[in-house]
C-alpha positions in Angstrom: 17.6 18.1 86.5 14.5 19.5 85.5 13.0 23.1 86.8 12.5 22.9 90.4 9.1 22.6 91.7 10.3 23.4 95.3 12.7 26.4 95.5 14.9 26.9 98.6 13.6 29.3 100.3 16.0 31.5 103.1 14.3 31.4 106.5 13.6 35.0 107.3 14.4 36.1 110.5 10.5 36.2 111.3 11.0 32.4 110.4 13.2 32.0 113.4 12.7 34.7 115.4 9.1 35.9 115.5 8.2 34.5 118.4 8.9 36.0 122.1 12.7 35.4 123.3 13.4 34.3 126.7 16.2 36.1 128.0 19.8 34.0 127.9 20.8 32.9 130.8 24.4 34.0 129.4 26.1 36.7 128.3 27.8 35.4 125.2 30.2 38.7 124.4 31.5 38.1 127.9 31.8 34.5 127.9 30.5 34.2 131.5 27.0 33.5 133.4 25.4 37.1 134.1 26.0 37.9 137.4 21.9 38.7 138.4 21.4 34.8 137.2 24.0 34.2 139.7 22.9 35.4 143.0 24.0 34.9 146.8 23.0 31.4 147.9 20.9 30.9 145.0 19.2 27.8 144.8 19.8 25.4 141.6 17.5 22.7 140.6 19.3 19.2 139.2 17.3 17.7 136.5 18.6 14.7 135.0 19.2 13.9 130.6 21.7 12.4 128.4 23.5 14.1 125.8 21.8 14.7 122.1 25.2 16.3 120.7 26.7 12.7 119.7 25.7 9.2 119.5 27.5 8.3 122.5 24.6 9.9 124.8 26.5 10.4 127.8 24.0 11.0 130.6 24.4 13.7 133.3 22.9 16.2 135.4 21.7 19.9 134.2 21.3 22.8 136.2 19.0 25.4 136.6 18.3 28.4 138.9 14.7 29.1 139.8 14.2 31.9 137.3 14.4 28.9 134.9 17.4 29.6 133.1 20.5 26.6 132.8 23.7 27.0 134.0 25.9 24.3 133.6 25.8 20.5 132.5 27.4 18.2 134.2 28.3 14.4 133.8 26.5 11.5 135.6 29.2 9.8 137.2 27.0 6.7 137.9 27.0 6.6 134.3 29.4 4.3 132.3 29.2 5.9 129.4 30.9 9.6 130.4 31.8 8.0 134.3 31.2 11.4 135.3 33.3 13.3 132.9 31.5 15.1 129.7 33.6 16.4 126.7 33.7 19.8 125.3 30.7 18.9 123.1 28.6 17.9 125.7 29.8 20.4 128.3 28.8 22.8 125.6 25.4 21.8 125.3 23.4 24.4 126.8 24.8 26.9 123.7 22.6 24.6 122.1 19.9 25.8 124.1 20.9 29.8 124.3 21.5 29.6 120.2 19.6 32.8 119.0 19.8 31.6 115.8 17.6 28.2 116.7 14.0 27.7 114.9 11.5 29.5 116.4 8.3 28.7 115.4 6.5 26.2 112.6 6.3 27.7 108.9 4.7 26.9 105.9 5.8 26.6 102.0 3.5 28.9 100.2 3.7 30.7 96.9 2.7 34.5 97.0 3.3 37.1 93.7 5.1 33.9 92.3 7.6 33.2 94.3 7.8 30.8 97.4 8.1 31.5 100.7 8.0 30.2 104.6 5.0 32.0 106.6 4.9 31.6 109.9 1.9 29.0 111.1 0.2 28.1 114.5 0.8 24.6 115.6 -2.4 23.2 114.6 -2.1 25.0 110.6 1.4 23.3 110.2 0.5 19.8 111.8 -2.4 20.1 109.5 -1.0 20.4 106.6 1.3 17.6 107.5 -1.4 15.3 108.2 -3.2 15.7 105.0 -0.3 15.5 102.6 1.1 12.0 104.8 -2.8 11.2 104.2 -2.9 12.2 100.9 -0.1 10.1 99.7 -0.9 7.3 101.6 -4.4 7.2 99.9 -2.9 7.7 96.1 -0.1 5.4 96.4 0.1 3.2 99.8 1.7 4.6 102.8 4.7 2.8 102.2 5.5 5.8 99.8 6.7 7.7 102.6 10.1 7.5 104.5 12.0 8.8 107.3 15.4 10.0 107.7 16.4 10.3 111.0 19.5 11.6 113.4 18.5 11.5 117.5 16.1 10.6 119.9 12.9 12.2 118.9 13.1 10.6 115.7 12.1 7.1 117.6 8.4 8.7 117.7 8.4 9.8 114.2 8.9 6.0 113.8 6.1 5.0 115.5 3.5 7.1 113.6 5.4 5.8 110.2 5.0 2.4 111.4 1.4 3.1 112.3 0.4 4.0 108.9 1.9 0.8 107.1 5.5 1.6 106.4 8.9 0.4 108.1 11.1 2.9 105.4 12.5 4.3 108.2 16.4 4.9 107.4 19.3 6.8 109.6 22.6 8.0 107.5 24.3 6.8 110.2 23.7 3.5 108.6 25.2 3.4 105.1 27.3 6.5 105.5 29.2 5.8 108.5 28.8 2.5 109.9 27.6 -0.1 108.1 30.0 -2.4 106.4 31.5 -2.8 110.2 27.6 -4.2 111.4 27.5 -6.2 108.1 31.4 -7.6 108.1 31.3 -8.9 111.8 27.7 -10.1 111.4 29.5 -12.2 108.6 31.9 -13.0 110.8 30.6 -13.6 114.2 26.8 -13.5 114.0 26.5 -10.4 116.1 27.1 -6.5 115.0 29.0 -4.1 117.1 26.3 -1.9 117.9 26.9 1.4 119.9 29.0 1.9 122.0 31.0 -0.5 120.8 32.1 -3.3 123.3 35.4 -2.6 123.3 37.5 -3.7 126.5 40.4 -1.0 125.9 40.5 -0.3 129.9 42.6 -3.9 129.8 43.8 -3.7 126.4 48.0 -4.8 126.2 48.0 -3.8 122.1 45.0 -1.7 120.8 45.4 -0.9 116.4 43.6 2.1 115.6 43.2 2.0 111.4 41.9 4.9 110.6 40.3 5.6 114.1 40.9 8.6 115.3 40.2 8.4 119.1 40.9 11.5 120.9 39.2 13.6 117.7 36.3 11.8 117.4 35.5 11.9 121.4 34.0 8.8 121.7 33.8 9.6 125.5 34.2 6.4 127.1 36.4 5.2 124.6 38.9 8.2 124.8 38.6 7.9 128.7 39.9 4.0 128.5 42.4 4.6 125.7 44.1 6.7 128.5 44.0 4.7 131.2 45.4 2.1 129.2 48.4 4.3 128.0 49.0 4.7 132.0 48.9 0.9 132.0 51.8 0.2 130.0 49.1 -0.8 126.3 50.9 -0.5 122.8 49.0 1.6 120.6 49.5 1.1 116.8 48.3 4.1 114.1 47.4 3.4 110.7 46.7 6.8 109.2 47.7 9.0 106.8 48.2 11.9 109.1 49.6 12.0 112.3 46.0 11.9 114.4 46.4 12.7 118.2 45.9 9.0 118.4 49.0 8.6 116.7 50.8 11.1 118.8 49.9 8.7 121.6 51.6 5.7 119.9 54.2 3.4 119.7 54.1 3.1 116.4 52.4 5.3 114.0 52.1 3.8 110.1 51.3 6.5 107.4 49.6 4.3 105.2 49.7 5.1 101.5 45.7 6.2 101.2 43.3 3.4 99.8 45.9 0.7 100.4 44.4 -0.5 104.2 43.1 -3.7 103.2 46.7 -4.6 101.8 48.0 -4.2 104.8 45.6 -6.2 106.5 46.3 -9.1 104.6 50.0 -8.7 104.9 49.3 -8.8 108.7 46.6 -11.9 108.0 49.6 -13.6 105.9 52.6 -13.0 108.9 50.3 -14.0 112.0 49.4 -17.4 110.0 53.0 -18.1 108.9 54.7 -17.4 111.7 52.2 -19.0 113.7 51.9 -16.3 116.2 47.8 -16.9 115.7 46.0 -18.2 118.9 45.9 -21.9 117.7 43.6 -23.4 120.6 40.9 -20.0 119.9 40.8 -20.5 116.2 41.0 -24.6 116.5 38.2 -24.3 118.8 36.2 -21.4 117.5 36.2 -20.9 114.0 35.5 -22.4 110.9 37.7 -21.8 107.2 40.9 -21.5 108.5 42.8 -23.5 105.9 41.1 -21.7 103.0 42.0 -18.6 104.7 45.5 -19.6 105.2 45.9 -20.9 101.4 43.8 -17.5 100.4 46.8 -15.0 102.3 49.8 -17.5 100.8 50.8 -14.8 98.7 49.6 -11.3 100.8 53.7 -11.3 101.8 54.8 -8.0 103.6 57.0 -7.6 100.4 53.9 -7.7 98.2 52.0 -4.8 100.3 55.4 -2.9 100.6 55.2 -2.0 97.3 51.2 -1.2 97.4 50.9 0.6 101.1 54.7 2.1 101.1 55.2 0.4 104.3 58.3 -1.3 104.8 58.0 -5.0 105.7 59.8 -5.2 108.7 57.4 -2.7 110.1 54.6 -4.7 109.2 56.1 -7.9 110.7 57.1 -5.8 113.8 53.6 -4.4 114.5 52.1 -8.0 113.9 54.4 -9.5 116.3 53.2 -6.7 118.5 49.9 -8.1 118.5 50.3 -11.1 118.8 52.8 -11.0 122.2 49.3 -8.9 123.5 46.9 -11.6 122.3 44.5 -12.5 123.6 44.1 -8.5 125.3 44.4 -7.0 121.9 42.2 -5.3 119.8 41.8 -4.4 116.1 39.7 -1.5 116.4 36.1 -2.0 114.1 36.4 1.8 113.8 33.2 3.8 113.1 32.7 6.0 110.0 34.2 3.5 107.7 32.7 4.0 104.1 35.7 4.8 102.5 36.5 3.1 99.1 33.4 0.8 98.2 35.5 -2.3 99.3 34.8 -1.4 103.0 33.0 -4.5 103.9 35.6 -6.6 102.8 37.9 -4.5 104.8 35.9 -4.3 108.2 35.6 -8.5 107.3 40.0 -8.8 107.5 39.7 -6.5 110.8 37.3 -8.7 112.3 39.3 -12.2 110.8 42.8 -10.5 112.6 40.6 -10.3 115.6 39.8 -14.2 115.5 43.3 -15.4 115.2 44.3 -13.2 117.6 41.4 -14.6 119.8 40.4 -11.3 121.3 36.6 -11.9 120.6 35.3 -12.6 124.1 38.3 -12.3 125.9 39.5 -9.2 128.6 41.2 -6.8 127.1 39.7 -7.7 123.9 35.9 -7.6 123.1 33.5 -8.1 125.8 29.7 -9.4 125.7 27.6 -6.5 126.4 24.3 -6.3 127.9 21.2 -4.3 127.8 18.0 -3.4 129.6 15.2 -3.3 127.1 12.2 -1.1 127.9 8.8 -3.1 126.7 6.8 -0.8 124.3 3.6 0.6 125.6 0.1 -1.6 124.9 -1.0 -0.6 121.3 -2.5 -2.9 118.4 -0.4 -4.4 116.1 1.5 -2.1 113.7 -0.9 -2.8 110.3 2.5 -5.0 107.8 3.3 -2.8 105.0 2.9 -4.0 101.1 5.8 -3.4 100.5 9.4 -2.1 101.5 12.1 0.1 100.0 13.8 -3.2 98.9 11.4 -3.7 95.9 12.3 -0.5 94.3 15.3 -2.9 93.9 15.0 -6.6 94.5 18.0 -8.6 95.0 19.9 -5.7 95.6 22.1 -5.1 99.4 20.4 -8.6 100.5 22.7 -7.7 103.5 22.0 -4.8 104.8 20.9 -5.2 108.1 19.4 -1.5 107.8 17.4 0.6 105.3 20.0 2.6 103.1 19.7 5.8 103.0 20.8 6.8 100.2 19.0 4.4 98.0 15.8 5.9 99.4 17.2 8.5 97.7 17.6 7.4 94.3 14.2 5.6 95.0 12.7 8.7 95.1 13.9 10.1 91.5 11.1 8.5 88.8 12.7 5.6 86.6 11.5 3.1 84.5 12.8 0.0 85.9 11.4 1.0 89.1 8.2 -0.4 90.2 7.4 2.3 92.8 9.0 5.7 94.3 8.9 7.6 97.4 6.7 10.3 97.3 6.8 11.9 100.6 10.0 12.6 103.1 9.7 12.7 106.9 13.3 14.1 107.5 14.0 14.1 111.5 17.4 16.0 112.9 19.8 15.1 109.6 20.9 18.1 107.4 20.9 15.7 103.8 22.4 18.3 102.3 25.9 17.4 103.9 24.9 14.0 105.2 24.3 12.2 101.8 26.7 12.4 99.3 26.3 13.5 95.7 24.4 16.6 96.2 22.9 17.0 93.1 21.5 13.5 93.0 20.0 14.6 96.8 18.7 17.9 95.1 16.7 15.8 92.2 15.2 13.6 94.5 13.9 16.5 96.5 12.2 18.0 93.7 10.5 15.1 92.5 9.1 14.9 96.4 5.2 15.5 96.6 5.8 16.8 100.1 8.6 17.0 102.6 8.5 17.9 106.6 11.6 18.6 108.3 12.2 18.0 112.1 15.1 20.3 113.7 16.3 22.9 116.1 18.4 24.9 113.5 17.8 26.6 110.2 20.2 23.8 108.8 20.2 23.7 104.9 17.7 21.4 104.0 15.1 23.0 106.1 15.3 25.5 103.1 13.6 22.6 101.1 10.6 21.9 103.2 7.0 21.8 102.4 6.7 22.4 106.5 9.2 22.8 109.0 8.5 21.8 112.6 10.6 23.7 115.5 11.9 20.7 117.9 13.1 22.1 121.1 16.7 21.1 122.3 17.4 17.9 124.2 17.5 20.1 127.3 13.9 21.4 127.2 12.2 17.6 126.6 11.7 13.9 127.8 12.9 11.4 125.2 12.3 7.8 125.6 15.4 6.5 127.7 18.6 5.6 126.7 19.1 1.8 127.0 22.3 1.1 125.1 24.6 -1.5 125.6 27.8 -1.9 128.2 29.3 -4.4 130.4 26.7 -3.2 132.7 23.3 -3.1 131.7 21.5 0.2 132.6 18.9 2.7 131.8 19.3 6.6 131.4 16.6 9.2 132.0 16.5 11.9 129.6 13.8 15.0 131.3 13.6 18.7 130.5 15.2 21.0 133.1 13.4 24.3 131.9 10.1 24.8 129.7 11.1 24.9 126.3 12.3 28.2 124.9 10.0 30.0 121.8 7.4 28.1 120.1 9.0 25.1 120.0 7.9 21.0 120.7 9.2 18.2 121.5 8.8 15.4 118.8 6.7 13.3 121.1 4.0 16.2 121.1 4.1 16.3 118.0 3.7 13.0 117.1 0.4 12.3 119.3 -1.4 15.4 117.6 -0.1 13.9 114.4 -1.9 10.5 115.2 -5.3 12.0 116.3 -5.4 14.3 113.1 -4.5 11.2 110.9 -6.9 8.7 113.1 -4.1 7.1 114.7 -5.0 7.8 118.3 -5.1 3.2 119.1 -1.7 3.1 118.4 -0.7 5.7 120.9 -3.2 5.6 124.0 -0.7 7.5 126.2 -1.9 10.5 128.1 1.7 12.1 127.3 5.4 10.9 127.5 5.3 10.9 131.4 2.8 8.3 131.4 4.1 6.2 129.0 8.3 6.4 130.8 6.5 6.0 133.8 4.8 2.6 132.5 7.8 1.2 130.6 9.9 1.9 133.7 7.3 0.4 136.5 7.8 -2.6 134.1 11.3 -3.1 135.2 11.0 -2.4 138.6 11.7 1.3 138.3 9.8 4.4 138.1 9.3 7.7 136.6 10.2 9.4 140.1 13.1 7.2 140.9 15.3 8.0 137.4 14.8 11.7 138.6 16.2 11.3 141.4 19.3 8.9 140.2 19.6 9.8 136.5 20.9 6.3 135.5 20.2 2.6 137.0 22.2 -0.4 137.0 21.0 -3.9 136.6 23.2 -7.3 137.6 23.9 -9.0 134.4 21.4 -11.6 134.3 24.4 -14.2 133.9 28.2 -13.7 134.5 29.0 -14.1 130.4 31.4 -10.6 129.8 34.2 -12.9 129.1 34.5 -16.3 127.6 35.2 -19.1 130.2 38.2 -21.2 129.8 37.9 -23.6 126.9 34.1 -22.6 126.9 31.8 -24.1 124.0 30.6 -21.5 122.1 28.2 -21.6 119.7 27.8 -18.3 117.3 25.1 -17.4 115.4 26.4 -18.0 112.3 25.3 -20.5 109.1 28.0 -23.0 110.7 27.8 -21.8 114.0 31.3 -20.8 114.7 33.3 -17.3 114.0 33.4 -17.5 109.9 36.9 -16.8 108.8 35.4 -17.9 104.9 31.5 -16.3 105.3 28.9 -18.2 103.8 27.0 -15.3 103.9 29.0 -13.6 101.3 29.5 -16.8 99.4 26.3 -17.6 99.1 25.5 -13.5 97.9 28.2 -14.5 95.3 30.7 -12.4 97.2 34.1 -13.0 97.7 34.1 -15.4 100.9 37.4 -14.2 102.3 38.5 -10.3 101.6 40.5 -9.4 98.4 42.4 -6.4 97.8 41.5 -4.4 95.1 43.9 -1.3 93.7 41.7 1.9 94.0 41.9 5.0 91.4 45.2 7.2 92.8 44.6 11.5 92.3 45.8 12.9 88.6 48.4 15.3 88.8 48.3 18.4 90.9 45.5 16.8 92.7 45.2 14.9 96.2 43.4 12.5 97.8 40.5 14.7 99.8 40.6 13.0 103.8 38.0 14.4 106.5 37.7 13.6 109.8 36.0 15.6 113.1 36.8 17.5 115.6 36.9 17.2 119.9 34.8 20.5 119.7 31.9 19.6 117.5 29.9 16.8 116.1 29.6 17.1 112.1 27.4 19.7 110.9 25.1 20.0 113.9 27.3 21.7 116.1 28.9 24.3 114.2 26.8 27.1 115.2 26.7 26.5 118.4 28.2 29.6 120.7 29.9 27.6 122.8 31.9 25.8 120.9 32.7 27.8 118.4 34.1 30.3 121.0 36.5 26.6 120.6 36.7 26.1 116.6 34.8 28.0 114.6 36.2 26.7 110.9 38.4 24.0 109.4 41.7 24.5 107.9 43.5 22.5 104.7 46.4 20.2 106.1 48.7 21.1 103.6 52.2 18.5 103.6 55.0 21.0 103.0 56.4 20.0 100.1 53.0 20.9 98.3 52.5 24.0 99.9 56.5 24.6 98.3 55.2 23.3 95.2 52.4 25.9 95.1 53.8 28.3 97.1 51.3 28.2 99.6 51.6 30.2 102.8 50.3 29.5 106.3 46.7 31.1 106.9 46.3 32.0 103.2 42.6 31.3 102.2 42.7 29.2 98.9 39.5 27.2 97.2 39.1 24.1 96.2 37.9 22.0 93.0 37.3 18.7 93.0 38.2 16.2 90.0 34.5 16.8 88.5 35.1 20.4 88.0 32.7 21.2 91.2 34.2 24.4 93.7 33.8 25.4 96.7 31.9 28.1 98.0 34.0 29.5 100.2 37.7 29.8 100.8 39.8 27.4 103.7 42.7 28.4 105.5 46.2 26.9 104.8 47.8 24.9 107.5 50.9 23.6 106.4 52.3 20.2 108.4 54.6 17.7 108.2 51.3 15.7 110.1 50.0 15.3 106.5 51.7 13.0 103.3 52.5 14.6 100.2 49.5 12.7 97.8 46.6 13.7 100.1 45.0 16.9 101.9 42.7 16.7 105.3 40.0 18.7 106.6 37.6 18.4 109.9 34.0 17.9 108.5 31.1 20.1 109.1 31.9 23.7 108.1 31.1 25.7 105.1 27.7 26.2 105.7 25.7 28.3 103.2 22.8 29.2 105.0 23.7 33.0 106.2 20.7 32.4 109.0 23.7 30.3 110.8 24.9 33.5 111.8 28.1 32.0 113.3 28.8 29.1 110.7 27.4 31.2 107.4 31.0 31.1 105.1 33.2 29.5 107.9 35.8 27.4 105.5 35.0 24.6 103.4 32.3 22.5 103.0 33.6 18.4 102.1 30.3 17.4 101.5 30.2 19.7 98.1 33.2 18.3 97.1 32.4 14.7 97.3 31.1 14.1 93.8 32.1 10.8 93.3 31.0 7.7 95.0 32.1 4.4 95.2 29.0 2.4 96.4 29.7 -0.8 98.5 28.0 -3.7 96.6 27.5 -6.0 99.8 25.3 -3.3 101.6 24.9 -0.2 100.1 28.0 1.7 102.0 28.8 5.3 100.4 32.7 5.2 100.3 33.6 8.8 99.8 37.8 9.2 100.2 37.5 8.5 96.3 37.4 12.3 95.9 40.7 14.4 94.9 41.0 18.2 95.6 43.2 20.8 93.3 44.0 24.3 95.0 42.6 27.8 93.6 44.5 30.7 95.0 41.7 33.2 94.1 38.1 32.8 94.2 37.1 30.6 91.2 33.0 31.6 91.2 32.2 34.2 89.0 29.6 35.5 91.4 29.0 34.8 95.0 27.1 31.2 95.1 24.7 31.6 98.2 21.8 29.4 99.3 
């Protein structure tokens, strides 16, 4: 990498703390609500929102007293995402809010005495200088030079004013780091992607497979809520993991799967159901299209044959099958969510969604529903001007289908080669901390300095804030209105999102920011709102709601405009596919030049005294984001190393003793982890819950709290159908005393 043109800088606590402080409404070294914000008959106000602390956006009902300080958050229980019920995260939201550590007040890269630091700017100074740089490049290169990375609500406005200056490079990580080969392999399949949440009918499952799902860690609210009412109902639940998960506490049968080997097993399944005929003949006579290619394709995919790959034994693979397929049609394969794992994902998410076709569980009860959604029309503007041209030409040909921009090759878009026609010169980076969301650090780092200018979007001092040209101070998801939440579920519905108390410091909310944006850069047409009220308040009116009536109920339910959430009996179906039926051999792929039908491919195993490096999350936080937040850390406030016993003999590890890690590429971490030795664990691999380690000591609860995965993934093994970032290609050795030769601190 060449010298850096943009140093990190540390964000001084004038940076986040300069401006006046509201006092908390708790007293965190007592845990509890003071007692003055607490008084006899005092009255609360109930202002309505949906969670910002996970994708699943659960909505529910805040309250405040009237000294304008929030108390508690509750869950919406007209809501069908939470049904009433939040989880810890989004219980603990309002630390979010109380976080004394939160950005405070927009600052400014400048270079003073040589060396480059943050100094604090009015409003108007910072958007400013953002407008002129986005103006700038747009002007020397074409707007389409600029990109947005985005994680959360506010970031829909941000892609508005990209959009508005000629450029659609608008990319969330979410995408080709957590769940993209699902959308693309049951797009393949079906002609329709599983979206969010996914329409899974596990309230009537009889069999539900979780392969490397871990519900009940993951918190998937309304997933975790019907995963136990099915339990009560009598449903099978099969684990395929490594580890014993909570999930497969709550099992039947719980398969530790030799790491790598999942699409094996898959096939060995494929290869039993088709045999024994066990497959739903009528469904898959009726439905699909390539079944006798498929069932030539598994001929050989014996549980024998993935015995000796997964270390499964076959009559357990021939047990769980026949599990299935006594369930079927009220079974489900789970899709799963982050599934970039070894490069082949695709191809793996394409044999989950083929066992769900001969099982015939697509659009069937207890299998997978059809969804519904209300959509909100956009507000009158002129057309969006059509950009040039789009991050695919920086490489033509290449992730043909990708339904989504890919992050990460915006990334190496951005790093100047020759066989590149263009590169991004500017970054719009919205509520993502790259640093741990993309993978290969250093590859991150190099596009960063070859940036011309970057603005970062957030309501922490996360890492890559460090790197800004111009950080902009959101305020929380309890201090705004977003636009509403109109995802999918058996019923559709809409869910108001409003602040309950005037945002804390000198902080905005994104869609303020965004209209002075647009005047400064001569954009005003496309946004002719007075403000965000105006323009809910129109969208709503358009669906026979209003502004005042989601205030007052939170969410609204809509009939289904036809009674479709299950296939009728021996319906006609047609799917929107190339042949219009479910595609157990995809043309898609085929005619990519793609393997049609899935193949198993051996991955790279760990050299000795190394182990395969798992992650997963926690019930307590959400990645990265949350892992400051006092509330929940009061819960969790590190990760631990699942250590198998037999290792920890081998290295005579002992229970709570920090060790560091290095990777296969030589790369260590910065901090130590804590030992937790389990028999939950197998011998070749090691696990840790993702989003700790953080390096940036103004995260005065997360600075140095164990182990950061996201430094140790070095390696990674790029999905060729869409772009995917498998990263469980990485293997960890132990060090039992601190490898750096000085403190490494960002």
């Amino acid at each position: 990498m060449r010298s850096n043109r943009r140093d990190f800088i540390k964000i001084s606590s004038m940076g986040i703390g300069g401006a006046a402080v509201a006092a908390p409404a708790f007293n965190w070294a007592e845990g509890a609500i003071k007692a003055d914000n607490k008084k006899p008959g005092a009255e609360y106000k109930r202002t309505s929102t949906y969670c910002e602390i996970c994708f699943w956006k659960c909505a529910g009902w805040v309250y405040s007293n009237d000294e304008g300080h929030i108390w508690k958050i509750e869950g919406n229980a007209d809501d069908p995402h939470c049904n009433g019920r939040l989880c810890p995260r989004g219980t603990g939201g309002v630390g979010m809010y109380n976080d004394t550590d939160r950005l405070k007040t927009p600052l400014i890269r400048k270079t003073k005495n040589g060396k480059q630091v943050f100094e604090e700017a009015t409003w108007d100074e910072a958007l400013d200088v953002v407008a002129e740089n986005l103006k700038k490049i747009a002007n020397e290169h074409g707007p389409e030079c600029v990109a947005l990375f985005t994680h959360g609500s506010g970031g829909k406005f941000f892609g508005d004013l990209l959009k508005a200056t000629g450029s659609t490079n608008i990319t969330a990580p979410s995408f080709a780091q957590c769940r993209g080969p699902r959308e693309t392999a049951f797009l393949a399949t079906y002609g329709e992607i599983i979206a969010s949440p996914e329409f899974t009918d596990i309230r009537d499952t009889k069999c539900l497979v979780l392969i490397g799902s871990h519900l009940g860690e993951n918190m998937h609210n309304g997933q975790v809520q019907e995963m136990s009412e099915a339990i009560d109902k009598g449903a099978t639940i099969i684990t395929v993991d490594p580890r014993y998960s909570t999930a497969a506490s709550k099992s039947k049968h719980w398969l530790p799967i030799k790491p790598a080997t999942d699409l094996a097993l898959l096939l060995a399944w494929i290869n039993v159901l088709i045999t024994e005929e066990w497959y739903d003949k009528d469904y898959v006579e009726r439905y699909t299209y390539g079944f006798d290619q498929l069932k030539n394709h598994v001929q050989s995919f014996t549980p024998e044959w993935a015995y000796g790959i997964t270390t499964l034994a076959p009559e357990m693979i021939r047990e769980t099958a026949k599990e299935m397929a006594n369930a079927s049609p009220a079974v489900i394969v789970h899709p799963g969510r982050h599934v970039t794992w070894y490069g082949d994902d695709t191809q793996r998410l394409r044999a989950v969604a083929i066992l769900n076709a001969l099982l015939g569980s697509w659009g069937r009860k207890g299998g997978f529903y059809s969804p519904e959604k209300k959509s909100l029309p956009s507000y009158p503007h002129p057309e969006f001007p059509k950009p040039k041209r789009t991050w695919r030409d920086a490489h033509p040909g290449k992730y043909n289908l990708a339904l989504e921009v890919v992050s990460n090759d915006i990334c190496d878009s951005t790093i100047p080669s020759p066989d590149r026609a263009c590169n991004f010169k500017g970054w719009i980076v919205n509520g993502t901390n790259l640093i741990s969301t993309l993978p290969d650090l250093n590859n991150t780092l190099e596009a960063i300095q070859n940036l011309e200018f970057m603005v970062v979007i957030d309501t922490m001092p996360m890492e890559i804030t460090g790197y800004a040209d111009v950080v902009l101070p959101e305020c929380t998801y309890l201090e705004r209105y977003d636009y509403c939440r109109t995802d999918q579920h058996r019923e559709p519905n809409i869910a108001l999102r409003m602040p309950a108390v005037e945002p804390k410091y000198n902080t905005k909310p994104s869609w303020w920011m965004v209209k002075k944006l647009a005047s400064k850069m001569e954009l005003d047409d496309f946004f002719p709102w007075k403000d965000v009220e105006e323009l809910l308040d129109w969208q709503l009116n358009q669906v026979g709601s209003s502004l005042e009536e989601m205030k007052r109920l939170g969410v609204k339910k809509f009939p289904r405009e036809y009674d479709d959430l299950y296939f009728f009996k021996n319906q006609e179906v047609e799917f929107n596919t190339n042949t219009g039926k479910i595609e157990l051999y995809s043309t898609d792929l085929a005619a990519e030049g793609f393997d049609p039908m899935p193949v198993y491919t051996k991955h790279k195993e760990p050299p000795p005294g190394f182990y395969r490096l798992n992650y997963g999350r926690s019930p307590a936080h959400t990645f990265s984001r949350t892992a400051n937040n006092p509330n929940l850390t009061d819960l969790v406030d590190e990760n631990v190393l699942w250590v198998n016993p037999q290792v920890a003999k081998d290295w005579s590890l002992k229970n709570g003793q920090p060790i560091w890690l290095e990777n296969q590429d030589g790369v260590k971490s910065k901090f130590p982890i804590k030992v937790r030795i389990t028999e939950r664990i197998r011998f070749d691999s090691v696990y840790m819950v993702h989003g700790f380690g953080h390096s940036n000591k103004k995260l005065s609860r997360a600075y140095g709290k164990g182990v950061s995965d996201s430094e140790l993934i070095t390696k990674v093994l790029l999905d060729p159908v869409m772009g995917g970032t498998g990263m469980r290609g990485n293997f960890v050795t132990f060090k039992l005393e601190n490898p750096n030769e000085e403190e490494v601190m960002s």
